[in-house]
Residue frames as a rotation matrix with the C-alpha (Angstrom) as fourth column:
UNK 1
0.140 -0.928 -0.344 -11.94
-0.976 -0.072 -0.203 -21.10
0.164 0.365 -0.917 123.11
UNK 2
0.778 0.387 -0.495 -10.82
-0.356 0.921 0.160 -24.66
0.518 0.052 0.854 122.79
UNK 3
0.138 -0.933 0.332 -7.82
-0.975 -0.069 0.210 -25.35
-0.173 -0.353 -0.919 124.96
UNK 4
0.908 -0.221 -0.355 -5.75
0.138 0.960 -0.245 -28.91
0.395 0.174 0.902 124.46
UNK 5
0.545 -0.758 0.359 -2.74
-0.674 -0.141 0.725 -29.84
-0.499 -0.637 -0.588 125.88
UNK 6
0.084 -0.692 -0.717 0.37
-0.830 0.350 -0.434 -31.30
0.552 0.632 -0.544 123.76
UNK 7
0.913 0.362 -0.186 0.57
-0.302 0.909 0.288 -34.98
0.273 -0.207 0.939 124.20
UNK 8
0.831 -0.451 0.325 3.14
-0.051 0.521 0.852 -36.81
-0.554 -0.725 0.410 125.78
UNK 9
-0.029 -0.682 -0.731 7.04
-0.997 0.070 -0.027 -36.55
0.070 0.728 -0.682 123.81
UNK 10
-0.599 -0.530 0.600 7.51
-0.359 0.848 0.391 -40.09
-0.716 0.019 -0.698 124.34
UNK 11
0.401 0.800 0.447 3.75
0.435 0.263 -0.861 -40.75
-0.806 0.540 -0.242 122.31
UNK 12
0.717 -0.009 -0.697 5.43
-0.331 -0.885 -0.329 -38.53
-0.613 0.466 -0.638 119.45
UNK 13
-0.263 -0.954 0.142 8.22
-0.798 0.298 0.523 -40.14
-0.542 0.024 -0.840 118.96
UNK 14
-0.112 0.341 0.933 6.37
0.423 0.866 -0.265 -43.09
-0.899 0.365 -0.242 118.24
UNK 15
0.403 0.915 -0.009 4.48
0.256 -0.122 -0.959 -41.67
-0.879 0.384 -0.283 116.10
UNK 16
0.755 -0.444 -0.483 7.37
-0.655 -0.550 -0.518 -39.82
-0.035 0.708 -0.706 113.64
UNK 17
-0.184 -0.743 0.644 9.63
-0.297 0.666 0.684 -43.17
-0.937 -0.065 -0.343 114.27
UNK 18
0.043 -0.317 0.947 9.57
0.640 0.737 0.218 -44.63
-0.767 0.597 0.235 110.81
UNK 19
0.558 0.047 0.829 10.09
0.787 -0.350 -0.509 -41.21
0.266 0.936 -0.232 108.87
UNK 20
0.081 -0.995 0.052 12.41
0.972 0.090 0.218 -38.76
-0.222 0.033 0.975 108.06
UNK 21
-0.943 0.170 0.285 11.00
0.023 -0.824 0.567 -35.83
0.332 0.541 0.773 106.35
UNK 22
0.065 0.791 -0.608 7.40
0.986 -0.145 -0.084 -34.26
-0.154 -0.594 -0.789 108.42
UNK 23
-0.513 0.276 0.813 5.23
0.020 -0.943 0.333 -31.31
0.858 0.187 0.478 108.44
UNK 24
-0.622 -0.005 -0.783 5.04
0.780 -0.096 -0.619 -29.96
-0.072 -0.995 0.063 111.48
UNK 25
-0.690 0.143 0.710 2.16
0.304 -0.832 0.463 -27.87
0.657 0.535 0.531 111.32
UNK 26
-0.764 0.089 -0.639 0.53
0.620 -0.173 -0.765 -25.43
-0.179 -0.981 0.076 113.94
UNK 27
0.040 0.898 0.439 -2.71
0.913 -0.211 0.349 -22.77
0.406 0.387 -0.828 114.42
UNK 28
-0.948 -0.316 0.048 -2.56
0.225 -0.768 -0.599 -19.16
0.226 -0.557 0.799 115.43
UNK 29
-0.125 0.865 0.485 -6.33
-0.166 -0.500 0.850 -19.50
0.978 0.025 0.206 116.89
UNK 30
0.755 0.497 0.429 -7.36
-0.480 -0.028 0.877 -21.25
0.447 -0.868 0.217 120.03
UNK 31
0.859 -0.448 -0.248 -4.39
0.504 0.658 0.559 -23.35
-0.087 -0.605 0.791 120.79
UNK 32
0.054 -0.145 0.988 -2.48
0.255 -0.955 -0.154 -20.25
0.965 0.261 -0.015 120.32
UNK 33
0.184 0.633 0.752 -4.30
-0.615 -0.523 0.591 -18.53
0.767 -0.571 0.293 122.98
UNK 34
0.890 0.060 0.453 -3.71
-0.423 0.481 0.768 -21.59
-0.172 -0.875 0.453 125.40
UNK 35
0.349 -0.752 -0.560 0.07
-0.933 -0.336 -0.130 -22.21
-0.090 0.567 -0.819 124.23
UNK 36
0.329 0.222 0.918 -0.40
-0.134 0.973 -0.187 -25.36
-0.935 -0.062 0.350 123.02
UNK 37
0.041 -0.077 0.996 0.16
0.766 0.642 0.018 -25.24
-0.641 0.763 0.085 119.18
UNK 38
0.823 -0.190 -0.536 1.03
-0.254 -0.966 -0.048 -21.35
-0.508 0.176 -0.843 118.22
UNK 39
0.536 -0.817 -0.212 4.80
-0.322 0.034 -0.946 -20.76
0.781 0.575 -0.245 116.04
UNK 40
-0.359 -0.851 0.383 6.59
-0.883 0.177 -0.435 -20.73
0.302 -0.495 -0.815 119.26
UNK 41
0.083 -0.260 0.962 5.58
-0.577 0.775 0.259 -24.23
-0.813 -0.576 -0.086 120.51
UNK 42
0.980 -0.114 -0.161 5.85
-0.123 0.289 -0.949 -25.39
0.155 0.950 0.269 116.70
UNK 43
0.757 -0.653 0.004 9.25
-0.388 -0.455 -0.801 -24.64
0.525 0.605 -0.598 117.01
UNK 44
0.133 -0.484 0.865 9.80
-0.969 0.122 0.217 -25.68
-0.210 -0.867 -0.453 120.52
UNK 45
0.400 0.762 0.510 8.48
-0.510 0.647 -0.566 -28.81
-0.761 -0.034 0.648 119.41
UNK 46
0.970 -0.213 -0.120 10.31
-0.116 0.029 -0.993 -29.07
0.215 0.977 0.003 116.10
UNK 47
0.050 -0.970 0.240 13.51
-0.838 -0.171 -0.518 -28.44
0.543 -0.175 -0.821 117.96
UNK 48
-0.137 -0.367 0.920 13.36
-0.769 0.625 0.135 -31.03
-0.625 -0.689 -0.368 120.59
UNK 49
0.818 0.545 0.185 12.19
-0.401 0.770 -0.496 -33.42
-0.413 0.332 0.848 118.14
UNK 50
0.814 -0.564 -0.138 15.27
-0.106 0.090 -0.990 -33.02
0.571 0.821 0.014 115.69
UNK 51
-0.183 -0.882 0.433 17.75
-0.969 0.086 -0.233 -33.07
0.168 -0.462 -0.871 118.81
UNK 52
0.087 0.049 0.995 16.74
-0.355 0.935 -0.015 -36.83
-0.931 -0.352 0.099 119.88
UNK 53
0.995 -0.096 0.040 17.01
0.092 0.638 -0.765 -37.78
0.048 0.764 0.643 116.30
UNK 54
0.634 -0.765 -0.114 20.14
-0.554 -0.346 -0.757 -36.75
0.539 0.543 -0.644 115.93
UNK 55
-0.498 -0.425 0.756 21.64
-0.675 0.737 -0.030 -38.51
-0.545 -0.525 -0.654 119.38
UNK 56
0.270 0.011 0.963 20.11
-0.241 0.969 0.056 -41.63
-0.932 -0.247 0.264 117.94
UNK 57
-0.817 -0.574 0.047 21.96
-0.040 0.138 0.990 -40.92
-0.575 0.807 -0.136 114.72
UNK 58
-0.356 0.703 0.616 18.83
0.900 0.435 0.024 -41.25
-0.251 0.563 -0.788 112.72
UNK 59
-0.931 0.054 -0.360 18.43
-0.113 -0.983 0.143 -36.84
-0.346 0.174 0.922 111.59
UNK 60
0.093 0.994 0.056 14.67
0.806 -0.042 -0.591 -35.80
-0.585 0.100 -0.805 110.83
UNK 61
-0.758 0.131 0.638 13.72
0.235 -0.859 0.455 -33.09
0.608 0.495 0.621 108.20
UNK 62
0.037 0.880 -0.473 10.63
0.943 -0.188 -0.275 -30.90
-0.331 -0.436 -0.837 109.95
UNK 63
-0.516 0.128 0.847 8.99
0.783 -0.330 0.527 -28.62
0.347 0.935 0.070 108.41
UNK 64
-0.648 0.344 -0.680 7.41
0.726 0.008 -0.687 -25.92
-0.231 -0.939 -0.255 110.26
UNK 65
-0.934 0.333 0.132 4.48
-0.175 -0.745 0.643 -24.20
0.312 0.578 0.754 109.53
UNK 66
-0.746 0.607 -0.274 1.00
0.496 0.230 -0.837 -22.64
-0.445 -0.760 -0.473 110.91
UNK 67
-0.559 0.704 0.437 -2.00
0.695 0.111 0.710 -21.83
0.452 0.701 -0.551 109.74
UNK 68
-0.806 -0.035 0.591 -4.30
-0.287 -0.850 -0.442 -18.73
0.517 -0.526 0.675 110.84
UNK 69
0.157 0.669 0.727 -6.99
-0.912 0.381 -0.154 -21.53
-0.380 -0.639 0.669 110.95
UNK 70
-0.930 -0.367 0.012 -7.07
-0.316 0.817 0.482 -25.20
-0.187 0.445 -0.876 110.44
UNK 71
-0.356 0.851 0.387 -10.71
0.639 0.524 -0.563 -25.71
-0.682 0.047 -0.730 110.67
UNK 72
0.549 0.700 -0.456 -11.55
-0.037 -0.525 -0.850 -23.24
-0.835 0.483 -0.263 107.16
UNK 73
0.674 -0.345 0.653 -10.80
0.604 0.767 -0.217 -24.74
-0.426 0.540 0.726 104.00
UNK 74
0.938 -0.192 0.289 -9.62
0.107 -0.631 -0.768 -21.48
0.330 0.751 -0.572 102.46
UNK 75
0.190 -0.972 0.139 -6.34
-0.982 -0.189 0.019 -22.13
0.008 -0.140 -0.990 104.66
UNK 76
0.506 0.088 0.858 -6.31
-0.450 0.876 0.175 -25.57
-0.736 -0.475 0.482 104.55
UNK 77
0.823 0.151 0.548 -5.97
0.402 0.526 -0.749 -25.64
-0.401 0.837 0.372 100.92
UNK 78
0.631 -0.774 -0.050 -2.96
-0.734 -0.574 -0.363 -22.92
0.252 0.266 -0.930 100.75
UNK 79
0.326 -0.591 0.738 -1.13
-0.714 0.358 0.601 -26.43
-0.619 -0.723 -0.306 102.07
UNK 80
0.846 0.387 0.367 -1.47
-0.030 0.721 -0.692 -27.92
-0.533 0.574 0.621 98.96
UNK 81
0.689 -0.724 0.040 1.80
-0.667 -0.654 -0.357 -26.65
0.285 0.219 -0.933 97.49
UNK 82
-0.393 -0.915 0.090 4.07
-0.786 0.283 -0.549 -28.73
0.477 -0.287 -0.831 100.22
UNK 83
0.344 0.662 0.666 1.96
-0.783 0.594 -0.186 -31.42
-0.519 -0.458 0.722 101.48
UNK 84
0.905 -0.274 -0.324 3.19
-0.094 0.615 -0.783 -33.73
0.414 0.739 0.531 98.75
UNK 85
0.579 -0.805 -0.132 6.75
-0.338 -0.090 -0.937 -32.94
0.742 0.587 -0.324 99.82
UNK 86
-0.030 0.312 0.950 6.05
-0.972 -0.229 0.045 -34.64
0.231 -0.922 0.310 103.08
UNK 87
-0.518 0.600 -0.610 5.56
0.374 0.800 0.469 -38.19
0.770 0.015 -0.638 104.36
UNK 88
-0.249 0.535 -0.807 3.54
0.940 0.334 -0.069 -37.61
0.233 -0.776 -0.587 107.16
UNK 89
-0.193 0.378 0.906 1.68
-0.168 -0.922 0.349 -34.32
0.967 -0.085 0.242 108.77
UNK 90
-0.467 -0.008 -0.884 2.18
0.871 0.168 -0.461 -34.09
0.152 -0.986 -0.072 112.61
UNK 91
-0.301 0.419 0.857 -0.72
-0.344 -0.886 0.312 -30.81
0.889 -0.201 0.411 113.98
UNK 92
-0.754 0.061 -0.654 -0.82
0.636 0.319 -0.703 -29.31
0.165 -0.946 -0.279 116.55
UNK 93
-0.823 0.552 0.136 -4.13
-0.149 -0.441 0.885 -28.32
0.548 0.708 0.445 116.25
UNK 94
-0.617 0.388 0.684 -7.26
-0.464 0.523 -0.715 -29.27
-0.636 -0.759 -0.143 117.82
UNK 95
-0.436 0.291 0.852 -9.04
0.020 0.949 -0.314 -31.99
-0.900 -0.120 -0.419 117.05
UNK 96
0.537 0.737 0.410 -11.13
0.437 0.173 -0.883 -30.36
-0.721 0.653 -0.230 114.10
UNK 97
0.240 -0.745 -0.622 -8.09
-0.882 -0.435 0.180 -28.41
-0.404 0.506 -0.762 112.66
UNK 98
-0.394 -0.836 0.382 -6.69
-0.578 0.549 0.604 -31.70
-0.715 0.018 -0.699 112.73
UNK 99
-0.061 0.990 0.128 -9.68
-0.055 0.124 -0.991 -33.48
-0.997 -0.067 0.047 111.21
UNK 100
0.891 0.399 -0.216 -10.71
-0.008 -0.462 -0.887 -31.32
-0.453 0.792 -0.409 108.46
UNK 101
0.301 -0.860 -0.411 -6.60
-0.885 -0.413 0.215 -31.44
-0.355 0.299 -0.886 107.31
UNK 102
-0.641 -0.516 0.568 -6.92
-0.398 0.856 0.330 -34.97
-0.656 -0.015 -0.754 107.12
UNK 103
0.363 0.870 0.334 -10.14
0.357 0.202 -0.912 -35.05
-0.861 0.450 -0.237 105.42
UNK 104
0.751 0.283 -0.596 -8.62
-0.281 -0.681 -0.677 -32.37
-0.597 0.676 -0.432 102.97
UNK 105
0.380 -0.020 -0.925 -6.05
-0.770 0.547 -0.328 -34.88
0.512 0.837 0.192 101.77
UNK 106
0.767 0.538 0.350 -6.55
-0.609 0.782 0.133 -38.20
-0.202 -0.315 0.927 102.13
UNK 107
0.801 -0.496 -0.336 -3.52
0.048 0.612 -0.789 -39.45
0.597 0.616 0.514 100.90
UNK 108
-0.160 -0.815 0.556 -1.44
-0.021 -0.561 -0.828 -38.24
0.987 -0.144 0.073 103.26
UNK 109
0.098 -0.007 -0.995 -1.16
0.901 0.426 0.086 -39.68
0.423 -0.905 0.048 107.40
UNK 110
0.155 0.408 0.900 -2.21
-0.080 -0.902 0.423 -37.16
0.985 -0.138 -0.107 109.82
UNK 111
-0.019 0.194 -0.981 -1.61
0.820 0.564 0.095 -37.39
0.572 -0.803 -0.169 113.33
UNK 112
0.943 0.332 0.026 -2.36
0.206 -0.642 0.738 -35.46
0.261 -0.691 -0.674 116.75
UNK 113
-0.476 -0.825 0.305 0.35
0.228 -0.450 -0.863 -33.64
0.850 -0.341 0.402 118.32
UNK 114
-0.729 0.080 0.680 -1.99
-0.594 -0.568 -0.570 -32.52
0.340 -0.819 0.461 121.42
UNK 115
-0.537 0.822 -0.190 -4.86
0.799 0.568 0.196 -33.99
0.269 -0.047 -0.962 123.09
UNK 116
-0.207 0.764 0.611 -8.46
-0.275 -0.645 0.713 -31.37
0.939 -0.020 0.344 122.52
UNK 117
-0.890 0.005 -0.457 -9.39
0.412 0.442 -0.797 -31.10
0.198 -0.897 -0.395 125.98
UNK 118
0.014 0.997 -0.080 -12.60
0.943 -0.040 -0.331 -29.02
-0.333 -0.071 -0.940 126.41
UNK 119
0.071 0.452 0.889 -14.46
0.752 -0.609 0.250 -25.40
0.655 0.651 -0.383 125.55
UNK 120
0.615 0.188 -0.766 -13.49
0.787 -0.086 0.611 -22.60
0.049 -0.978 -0.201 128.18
UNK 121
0.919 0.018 0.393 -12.27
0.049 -0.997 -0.067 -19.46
0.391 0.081 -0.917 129.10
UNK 122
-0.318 -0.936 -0.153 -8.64
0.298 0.055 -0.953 -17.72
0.900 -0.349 0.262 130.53
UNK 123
0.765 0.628 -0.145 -9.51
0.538 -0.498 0.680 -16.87
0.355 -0.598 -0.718 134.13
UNK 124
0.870 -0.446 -0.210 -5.44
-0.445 -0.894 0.051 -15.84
-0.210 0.049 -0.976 134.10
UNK 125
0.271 -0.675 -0.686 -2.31
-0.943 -0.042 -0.331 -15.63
0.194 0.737 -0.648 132.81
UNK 126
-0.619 -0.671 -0.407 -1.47
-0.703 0.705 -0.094 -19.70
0.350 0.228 -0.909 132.43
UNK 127
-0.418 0.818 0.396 -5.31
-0.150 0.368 -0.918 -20.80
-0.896 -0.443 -0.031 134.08
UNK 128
-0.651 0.563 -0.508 -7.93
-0.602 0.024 0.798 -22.13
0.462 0.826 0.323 131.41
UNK 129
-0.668 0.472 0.575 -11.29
-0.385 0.442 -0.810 -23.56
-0.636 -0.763 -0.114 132.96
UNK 130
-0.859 0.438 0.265 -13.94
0.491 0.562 0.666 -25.34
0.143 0.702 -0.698 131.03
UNK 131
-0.774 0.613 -0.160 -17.33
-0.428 -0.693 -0.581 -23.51
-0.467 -0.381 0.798 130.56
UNK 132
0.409 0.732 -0.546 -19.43
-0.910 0.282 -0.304 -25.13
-0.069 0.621 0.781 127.61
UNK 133
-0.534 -0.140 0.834 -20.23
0.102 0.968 0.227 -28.45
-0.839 0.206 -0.503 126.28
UNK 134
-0.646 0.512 -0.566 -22.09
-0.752 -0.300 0.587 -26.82
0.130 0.805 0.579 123.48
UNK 135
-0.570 0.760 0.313 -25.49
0.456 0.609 -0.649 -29.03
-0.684 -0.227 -0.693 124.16
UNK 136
-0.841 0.483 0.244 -27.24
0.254 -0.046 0.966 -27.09
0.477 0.875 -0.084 121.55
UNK 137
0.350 0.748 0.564 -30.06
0.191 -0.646 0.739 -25.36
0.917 -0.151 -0.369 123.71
UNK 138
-0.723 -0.688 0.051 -28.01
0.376 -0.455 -0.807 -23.19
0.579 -0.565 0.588 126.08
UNK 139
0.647 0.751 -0.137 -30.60
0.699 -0.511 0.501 -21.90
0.306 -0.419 -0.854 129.53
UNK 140
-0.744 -0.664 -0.075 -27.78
0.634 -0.665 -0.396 -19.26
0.213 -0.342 0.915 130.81
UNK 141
-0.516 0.301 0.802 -31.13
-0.308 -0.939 0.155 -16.94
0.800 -0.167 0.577 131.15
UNK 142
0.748 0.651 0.126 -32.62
-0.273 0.129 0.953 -18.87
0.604 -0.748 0.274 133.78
UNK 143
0.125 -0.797 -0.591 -28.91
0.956 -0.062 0.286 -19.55
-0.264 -0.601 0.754 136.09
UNK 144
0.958 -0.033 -0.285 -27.86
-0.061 -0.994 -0.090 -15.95
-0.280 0.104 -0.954 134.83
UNK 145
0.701 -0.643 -0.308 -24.91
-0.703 -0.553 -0.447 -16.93
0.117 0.530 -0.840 133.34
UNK 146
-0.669 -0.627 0.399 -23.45
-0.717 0.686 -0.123 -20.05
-0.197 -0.368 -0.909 134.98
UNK 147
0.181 0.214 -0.960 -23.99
-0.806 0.592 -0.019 -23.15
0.564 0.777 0.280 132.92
UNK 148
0.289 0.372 0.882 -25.26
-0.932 0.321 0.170 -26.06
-0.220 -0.871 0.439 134.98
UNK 149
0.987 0.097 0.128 -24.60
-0.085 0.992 -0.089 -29.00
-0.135 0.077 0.988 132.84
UNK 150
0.367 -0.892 -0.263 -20.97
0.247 0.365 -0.898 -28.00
0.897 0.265 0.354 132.37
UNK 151
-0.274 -0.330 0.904 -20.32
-0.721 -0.551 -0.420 -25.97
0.636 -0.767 -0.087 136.14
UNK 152
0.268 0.349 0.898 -22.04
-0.797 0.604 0.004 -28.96
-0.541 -0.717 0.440 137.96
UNK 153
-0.557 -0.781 0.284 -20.22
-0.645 0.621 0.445 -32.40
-0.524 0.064 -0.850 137.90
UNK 154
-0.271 0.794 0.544 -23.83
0.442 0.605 -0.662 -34.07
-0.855 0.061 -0.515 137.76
UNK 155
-0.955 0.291 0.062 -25.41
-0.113 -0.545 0.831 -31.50
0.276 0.786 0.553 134.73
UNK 156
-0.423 0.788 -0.448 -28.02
0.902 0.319 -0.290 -31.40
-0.085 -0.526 -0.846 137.30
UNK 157
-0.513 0.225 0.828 -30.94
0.538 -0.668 0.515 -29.27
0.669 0.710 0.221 136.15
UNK 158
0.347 0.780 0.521 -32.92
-0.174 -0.492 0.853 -28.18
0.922 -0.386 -0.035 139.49
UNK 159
0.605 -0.299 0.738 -30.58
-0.795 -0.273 0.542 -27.40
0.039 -0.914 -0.403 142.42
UNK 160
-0.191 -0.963 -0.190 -27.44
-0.851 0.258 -0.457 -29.36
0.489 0.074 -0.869 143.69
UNK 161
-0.233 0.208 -0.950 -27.14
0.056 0.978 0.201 -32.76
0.971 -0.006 -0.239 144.88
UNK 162
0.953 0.210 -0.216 -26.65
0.124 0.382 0.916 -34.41
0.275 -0.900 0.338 148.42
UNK 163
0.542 -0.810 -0.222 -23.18
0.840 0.529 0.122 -34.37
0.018 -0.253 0.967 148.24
UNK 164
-0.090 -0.230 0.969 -22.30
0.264 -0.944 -0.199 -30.86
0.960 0.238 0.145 147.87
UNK 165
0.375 -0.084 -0.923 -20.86
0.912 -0.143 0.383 -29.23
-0.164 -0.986 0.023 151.43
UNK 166
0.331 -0.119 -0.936 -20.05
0.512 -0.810 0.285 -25.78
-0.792 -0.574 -0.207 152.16
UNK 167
0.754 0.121 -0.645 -20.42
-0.400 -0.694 -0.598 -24.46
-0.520 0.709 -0.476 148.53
UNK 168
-0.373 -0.924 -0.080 -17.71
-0.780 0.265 0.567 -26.91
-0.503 0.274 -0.820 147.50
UNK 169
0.539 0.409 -0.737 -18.52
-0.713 0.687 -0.140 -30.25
0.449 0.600 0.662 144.67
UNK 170
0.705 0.130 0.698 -18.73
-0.409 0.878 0.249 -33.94
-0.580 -0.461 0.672 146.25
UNK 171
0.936 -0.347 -0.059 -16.27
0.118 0.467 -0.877 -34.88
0.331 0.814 0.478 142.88
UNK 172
-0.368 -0.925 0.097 -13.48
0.690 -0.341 -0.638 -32.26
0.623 -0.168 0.764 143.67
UNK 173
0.239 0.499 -0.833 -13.23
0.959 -0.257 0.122 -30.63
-0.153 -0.827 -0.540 147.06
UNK 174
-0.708 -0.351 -0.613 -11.12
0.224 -0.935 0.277 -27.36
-0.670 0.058 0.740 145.39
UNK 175
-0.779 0.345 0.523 -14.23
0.354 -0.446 0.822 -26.94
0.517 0.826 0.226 142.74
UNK 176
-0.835 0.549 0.040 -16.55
-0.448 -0.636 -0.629 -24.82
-0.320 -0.542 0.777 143.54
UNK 177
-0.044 0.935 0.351 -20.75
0.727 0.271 -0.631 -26.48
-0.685 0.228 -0.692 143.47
UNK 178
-0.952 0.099 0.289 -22.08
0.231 -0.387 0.893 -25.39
0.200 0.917 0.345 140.43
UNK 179
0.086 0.953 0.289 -25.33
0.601 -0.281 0.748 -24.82
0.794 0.109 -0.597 141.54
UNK 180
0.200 -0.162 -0.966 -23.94
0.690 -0.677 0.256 -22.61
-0.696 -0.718 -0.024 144.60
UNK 181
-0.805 -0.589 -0.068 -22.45
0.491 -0.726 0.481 -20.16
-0.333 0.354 0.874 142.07
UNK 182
-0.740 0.270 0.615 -25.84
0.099 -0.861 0.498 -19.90
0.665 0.430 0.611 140.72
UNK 183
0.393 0.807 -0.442 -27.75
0.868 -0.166 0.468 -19.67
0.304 -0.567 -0.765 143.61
UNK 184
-0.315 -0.595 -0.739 -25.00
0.570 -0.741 0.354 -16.91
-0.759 -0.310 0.573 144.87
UNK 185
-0.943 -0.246 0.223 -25.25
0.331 -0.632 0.701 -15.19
-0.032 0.735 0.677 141.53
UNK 186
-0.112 0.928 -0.355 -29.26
0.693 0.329 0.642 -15.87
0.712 -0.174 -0.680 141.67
UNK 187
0.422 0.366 -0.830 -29.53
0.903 -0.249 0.349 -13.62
-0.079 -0.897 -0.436 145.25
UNK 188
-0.638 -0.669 -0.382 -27.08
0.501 -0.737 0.454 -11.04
-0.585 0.098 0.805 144.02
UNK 189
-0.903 0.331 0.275 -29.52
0.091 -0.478 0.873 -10.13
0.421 0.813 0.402 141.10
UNK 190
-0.292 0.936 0.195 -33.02
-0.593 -0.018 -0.805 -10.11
-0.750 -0.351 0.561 143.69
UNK 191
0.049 0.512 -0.858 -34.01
-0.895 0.403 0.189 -13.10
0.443 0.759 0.478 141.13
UNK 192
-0.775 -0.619 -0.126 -34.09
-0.578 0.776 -0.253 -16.06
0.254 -0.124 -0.959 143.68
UNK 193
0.315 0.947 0.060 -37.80
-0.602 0.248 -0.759 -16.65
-0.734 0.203 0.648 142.75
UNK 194
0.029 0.052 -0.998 -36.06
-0.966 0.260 -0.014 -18.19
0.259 0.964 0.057 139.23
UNK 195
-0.713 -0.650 -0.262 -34.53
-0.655 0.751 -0.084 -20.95
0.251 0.112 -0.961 141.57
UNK 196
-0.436 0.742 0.510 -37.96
-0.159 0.494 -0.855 -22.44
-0.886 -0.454 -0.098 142.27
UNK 197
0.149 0.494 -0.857 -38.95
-0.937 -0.206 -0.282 -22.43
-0.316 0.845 0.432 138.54
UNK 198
0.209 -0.173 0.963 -38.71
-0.050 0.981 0.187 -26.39
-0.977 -0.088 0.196 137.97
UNK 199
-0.257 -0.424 -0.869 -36.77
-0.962 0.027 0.272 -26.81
-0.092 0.905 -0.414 134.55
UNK 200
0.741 0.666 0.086 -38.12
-0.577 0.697 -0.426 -29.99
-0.344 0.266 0.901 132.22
UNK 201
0.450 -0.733 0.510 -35.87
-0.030 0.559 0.829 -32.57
-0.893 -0.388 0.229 131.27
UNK 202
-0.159 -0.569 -0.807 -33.32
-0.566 -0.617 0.547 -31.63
-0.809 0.543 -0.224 128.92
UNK 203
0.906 0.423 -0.015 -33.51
-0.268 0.547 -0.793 -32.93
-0.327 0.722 0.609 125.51
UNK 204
0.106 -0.975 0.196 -30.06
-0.267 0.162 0.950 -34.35
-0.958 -0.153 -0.243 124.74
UNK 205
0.454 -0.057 0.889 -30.57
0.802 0.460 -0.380 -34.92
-0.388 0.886 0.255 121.20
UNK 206
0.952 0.269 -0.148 -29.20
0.302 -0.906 0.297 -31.67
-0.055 -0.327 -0.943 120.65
UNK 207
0.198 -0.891 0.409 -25.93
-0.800 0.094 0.592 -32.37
-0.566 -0.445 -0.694 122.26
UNK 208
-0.201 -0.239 -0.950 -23.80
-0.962 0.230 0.146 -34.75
0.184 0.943 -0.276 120.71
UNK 209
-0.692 0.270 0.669 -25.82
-0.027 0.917 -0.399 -37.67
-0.721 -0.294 -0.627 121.75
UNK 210
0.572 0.796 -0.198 -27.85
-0.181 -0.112 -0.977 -36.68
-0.800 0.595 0.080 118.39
UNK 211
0.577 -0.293 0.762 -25.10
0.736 0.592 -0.330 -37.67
-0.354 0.751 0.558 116.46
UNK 212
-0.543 -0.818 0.189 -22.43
0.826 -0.480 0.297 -35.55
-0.152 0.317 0.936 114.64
UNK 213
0.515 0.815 -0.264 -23.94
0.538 -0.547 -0.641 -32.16
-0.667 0.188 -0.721 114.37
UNK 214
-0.512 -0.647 0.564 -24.27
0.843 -0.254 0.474 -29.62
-0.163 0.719 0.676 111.53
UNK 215
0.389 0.714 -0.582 -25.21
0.438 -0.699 -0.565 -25.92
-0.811 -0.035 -0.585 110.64
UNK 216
-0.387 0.002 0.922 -26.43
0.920 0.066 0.387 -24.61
-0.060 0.998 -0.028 107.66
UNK 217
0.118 0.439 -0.891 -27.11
-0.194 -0.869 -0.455 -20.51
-0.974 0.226 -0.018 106.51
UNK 218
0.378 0.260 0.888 -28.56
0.864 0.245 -0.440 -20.81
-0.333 0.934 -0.132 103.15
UNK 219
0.960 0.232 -0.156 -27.76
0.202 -0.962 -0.184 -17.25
-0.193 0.145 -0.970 103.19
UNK 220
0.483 -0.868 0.114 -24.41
-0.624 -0.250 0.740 -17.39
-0.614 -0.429 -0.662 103.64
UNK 221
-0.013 -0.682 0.731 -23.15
0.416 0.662 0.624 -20.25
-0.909 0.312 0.275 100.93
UNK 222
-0.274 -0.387 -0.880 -21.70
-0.719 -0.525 0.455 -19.17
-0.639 0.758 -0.134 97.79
């Protein structure tokens, strides 16, 4: 899940300060899920916006409307209709929702509503932790499940640093060492022979130090 967090109102303001008439437009996937850019913070959002116009005398039109995704053209394009009837397109989306809406017309000023913050899970109701960095060749079978280059401050591949104290990271003293979880997790399964298994140095082309990535199923294009 991607989680983001809605950007500062004052940054917003800016941003919708020389127009009058906006599409306010939201996602009912991952920022959803982390209530960031669902209908109801559309709306919240929409509402506070249109009260500060009004005290400064200056009234806003906002449009409100969400999308079931932003990052598949086949809803992207159902926007064609009112897009035109717009100056500007404020989304709260994430980053590629936002993107791929701006890509899909070009004529027309896009801007963030949130800032995309990372890839990660709910651990409970109002918690969201980071888990992936998508690197493009995932080991999870040799940690059993806990992901070293995103669970360890360093993305150290063969046991924790120097700085690591009582199962706790040298960065932040409330995070927990990423390579304790998988040595812990490691002894729970009788597999702490794996943690002697010297891992080779990671290719990072992969990851987005290889440049924008893409994936293709021939199978799969129309």
């Amino acid at each position: 899940m991607i989680v983001a967090n809605r950007k500062p109102f004052e940054e917003l303001l800016e941003f919708i300060k020389p127009y009058s008439k906006i599409l306010l437009l939201g996602c009912n996937e991952c920022v959803t899920v982390c209530a960031t850019g669902g209908a109801k913070e559309v709306a919240i959002l929409a509402s506070e916006l249109k009260m500060h116009r009004e005290k400064e005398g200056r009234p806003i039109e906002i449009m409100e409307h969400v999308l079931e995704r932003n990052c598949d053209p086949e809803y992207v394009e159902s926007l064609k209709p009112m897009v035109g009837d717009y100056e500007m397109v404020m989304s709260m989306a994430c980053g590629c929702g936002i993107q791929f809406v701006a890509e899909h017309y070009r004529e027309k000023l896009v801007l963030p509503a949130v800032n995309t913050t990372f890839d990660g899970v709910t651990e409970e109701h109002g918690v969201w932790s980071e888990r992936c960095l998508g690197c493009g060749n995932c080991i999870l079978d040799k940690t059993l499940g806990i992901c070293p280059v995103t669970r360890c401050a360093k993305s150290l591949f063969n046991g924790p640093c120097g700085g690591s104290q009582g199962g706790k990271c040298e960065v932040d003293k409330d995070t927990p060492c990423g390579w304790q979880l998988i040595v812990d997790r490691l002894k729970e399964m009788n597999m702490l022979d794996k943690y002697m298994e010297i891992q080779p140095l990671k290719d990072w082309s992969t990851s987005r130090d290889g440049g924008p990535r893409r994936r293709v199923r021939e199978d799969l294009k129309i």
